[in-house]
C-alpha positions in Angstrom: 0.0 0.0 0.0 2.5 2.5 1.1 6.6 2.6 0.0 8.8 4.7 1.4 12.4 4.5 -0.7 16.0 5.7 0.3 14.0 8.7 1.7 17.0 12.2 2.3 15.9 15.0 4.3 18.1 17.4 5.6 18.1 20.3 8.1 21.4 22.5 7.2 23.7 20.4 8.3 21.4 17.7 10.4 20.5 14.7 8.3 17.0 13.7 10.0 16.2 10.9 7.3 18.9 9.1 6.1 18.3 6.2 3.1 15.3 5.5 4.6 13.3 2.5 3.6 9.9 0.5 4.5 6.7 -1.0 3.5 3.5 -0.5 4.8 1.2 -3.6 3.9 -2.6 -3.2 3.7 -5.1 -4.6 6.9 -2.3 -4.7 9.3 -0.8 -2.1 11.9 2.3 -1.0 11.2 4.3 0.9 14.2 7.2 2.9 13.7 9.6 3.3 17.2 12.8 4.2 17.8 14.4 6.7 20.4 13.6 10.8 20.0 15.6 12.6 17.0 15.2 9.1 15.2 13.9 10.6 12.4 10.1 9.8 13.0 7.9 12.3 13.1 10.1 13.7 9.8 9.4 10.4 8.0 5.5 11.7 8.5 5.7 15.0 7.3 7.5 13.8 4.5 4.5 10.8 3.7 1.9 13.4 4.4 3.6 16.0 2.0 4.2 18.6 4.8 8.1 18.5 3.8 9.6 16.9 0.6 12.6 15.1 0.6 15.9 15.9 -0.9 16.0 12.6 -2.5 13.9 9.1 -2.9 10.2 8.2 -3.3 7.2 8.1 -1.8 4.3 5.6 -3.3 1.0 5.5 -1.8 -1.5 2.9 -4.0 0.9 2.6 -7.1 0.8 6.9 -7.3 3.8 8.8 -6.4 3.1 10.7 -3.9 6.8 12.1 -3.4 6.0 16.1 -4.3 2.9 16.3 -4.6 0.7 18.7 -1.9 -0.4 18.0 1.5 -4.0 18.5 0.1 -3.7 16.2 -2.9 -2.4 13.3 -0.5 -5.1 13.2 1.9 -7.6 13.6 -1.0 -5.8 10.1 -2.4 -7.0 8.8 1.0 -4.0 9.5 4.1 -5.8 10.6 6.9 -3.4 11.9 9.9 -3.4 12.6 13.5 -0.7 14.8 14.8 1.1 15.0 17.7 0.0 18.1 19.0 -3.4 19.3 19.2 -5.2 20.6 16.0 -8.8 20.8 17.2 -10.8 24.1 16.8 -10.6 24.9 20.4 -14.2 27.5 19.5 -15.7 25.3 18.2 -18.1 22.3 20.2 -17.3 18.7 19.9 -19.8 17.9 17.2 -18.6 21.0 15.3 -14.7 19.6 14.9 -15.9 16.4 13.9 -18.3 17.4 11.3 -15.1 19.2 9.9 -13.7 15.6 9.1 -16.9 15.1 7.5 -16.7 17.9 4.5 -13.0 18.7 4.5 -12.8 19.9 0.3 -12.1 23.6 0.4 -15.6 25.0 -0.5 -17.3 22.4 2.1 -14.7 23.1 5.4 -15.3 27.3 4.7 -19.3 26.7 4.3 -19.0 24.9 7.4 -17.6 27.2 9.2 -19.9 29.6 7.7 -22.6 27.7 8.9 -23.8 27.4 5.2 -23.3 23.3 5.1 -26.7 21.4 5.7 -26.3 18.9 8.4 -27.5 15.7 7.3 -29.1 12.9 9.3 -26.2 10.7 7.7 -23.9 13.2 9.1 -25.4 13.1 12.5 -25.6 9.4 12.8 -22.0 9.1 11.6 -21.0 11.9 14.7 -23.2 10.1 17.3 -21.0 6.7 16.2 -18.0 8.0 16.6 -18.8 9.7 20.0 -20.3 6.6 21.3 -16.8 4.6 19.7 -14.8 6.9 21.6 -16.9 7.3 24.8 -17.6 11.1 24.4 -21.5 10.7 24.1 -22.0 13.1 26.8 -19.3 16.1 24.8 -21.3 16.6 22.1 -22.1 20.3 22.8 -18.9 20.8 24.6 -16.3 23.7 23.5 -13.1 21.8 22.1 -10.7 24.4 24.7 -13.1 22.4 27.4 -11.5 19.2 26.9 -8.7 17.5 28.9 -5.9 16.7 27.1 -6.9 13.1 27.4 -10.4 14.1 25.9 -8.9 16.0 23.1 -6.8 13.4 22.0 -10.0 11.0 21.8 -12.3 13.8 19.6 -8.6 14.6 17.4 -8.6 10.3 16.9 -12.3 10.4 16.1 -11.8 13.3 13.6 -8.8 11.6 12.0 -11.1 8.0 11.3 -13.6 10.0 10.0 -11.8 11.7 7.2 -12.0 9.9 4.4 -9.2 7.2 3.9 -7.8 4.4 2.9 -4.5 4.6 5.3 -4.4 6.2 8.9 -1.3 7.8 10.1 -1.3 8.4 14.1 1.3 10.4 15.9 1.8 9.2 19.1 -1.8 8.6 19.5 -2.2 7.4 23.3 0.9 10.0 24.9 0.0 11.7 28.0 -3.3 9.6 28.2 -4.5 7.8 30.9 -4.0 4.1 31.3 -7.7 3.6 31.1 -8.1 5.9 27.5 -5.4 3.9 26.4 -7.0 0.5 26.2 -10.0 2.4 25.1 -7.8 3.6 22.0 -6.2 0.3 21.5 -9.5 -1.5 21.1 -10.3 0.6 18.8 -7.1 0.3 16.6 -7.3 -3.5 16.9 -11.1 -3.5 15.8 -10.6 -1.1 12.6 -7.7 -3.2 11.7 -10.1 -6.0 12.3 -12.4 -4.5 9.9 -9.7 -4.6 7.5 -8.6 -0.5 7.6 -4.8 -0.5 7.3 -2.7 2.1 10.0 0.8 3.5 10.3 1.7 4.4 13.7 4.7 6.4 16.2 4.5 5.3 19.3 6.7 5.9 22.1 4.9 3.6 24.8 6.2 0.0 24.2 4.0 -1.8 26.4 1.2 -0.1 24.3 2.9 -0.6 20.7 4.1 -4.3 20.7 0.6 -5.3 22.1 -1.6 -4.2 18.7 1.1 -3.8 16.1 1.2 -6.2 13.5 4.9 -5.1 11.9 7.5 -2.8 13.8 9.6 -1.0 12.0 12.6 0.7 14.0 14.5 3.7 13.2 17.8 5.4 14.6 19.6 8.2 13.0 17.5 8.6 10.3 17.4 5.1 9.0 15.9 1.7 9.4 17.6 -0.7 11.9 15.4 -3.5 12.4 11.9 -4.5 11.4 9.7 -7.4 11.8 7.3 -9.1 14.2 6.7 -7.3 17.8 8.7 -10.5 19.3 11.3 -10.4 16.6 11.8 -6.9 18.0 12.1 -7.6 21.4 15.0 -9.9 21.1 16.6 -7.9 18.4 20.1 -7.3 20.0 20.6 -4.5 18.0 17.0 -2.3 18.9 17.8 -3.9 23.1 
């Protein structure tokens, strides 16, 4: 589904992404790990088309994807959730999510406009992801409301609802709760399950090699080891 191929990207004189290679298969979870200044997060902005590379290739469903604009790749179907908050913090709940829901230029301004009729497919589609996420009772609630915790449940519930075929999370459960996080981990093993394909960064390991499929693991910009979570545990190499 996704190849990323002896990926460059460089920061003056810091090489963040160095030859960087790896597959992404389809119906499986595929985490990404390796210590801070690995090169993760860069390896994402350069997939999502936030930065472009200095050299290699990027192909998402047999397109290249390598230079092409942040728009344009989540319109082919790569829906992201960042690592820092990104919710409207004016806006309720229900309003952030319906967002997801008509994100084409014209649609996302005539929602904020108020100007985009809310459907009772739309509204049935919000009410499941609420209940999926066990934020029912937020509906109405201002997004600056939230806990962190909270936020990072409506921000995963707005990512699943943008239309996709591949779902890129950025460290999806940090500074969450033990409790949110078996939450959130249900519901990663359930859509992958259901046969929806995801690319994750995870820092917590406990977390990470309990759902993922295929870890890949980076350090210093490259790929050092992949294969199955227990493959990884007794690499000497990642210990």
């Amino acid at each position: 589904m996704l190849k990323v191929q002896n990926l460059h990207k460089h920061f003056g004189g810091v090489k963040a992404v160095k030859d960087c290679s790896f597959e992404v298969k389809p119906h499986l979870i595929t985490a990404l790990i390796g210590p801070n200044g690995a090169g993760k997060s860069t390896v994402f902005n350069l997939i999502s088309g936030i930065l472009k590379p200095e050299s290699g290739k990027i192909i998402f469903n047999n397109i290249d994807i390598t230079n092409l604009s942040v728009e344009r790749i989540s319109n082919l179907g790569i829906s992201r959730l960042f690592q820092q908050s990104r919710l409207f913090n004016n806006l309720t709940v229900k309003e952030n999510l319906l967002l997801a829901l008509d994100n084409e230029d014209t649609k996302f301004w005539k929602n904020l406009a108020g100007l985009n009729p809310i459907t009772q497919e739309k509204e049935t589609k919000i009410k499941k992801m609420l209940k999926l996420v066990a934020m029912e009772s937020f509906e109405n609630n201002l997004a600056r409301d939230l806990s962190y915790g909270q936020k990072r449940l409506i921000e995963l519930g707005r990512t699943i609802l943008n239309p996709h075929i591949l779902l890129m999370l950025d460290e999806p459960v940090a500074g969450v709760n033990p409790k949110l996080r078996e939450n959130i981990a249900k519901i990663l093993v359930g859509f992958k399950d259901e046969g929806k394909t995801i690319l994750l960064i995870e820092h917590d390991m406990s977390f990470t090699l309990k759902i993922a499929d295929i870890v890949i693991v980076m350090d210093e910009g490259r790929v050092i080891a992949e294969g199955k979570p227990e493959e990884i545990k007794n690499n000497p190499q990642v210990l």
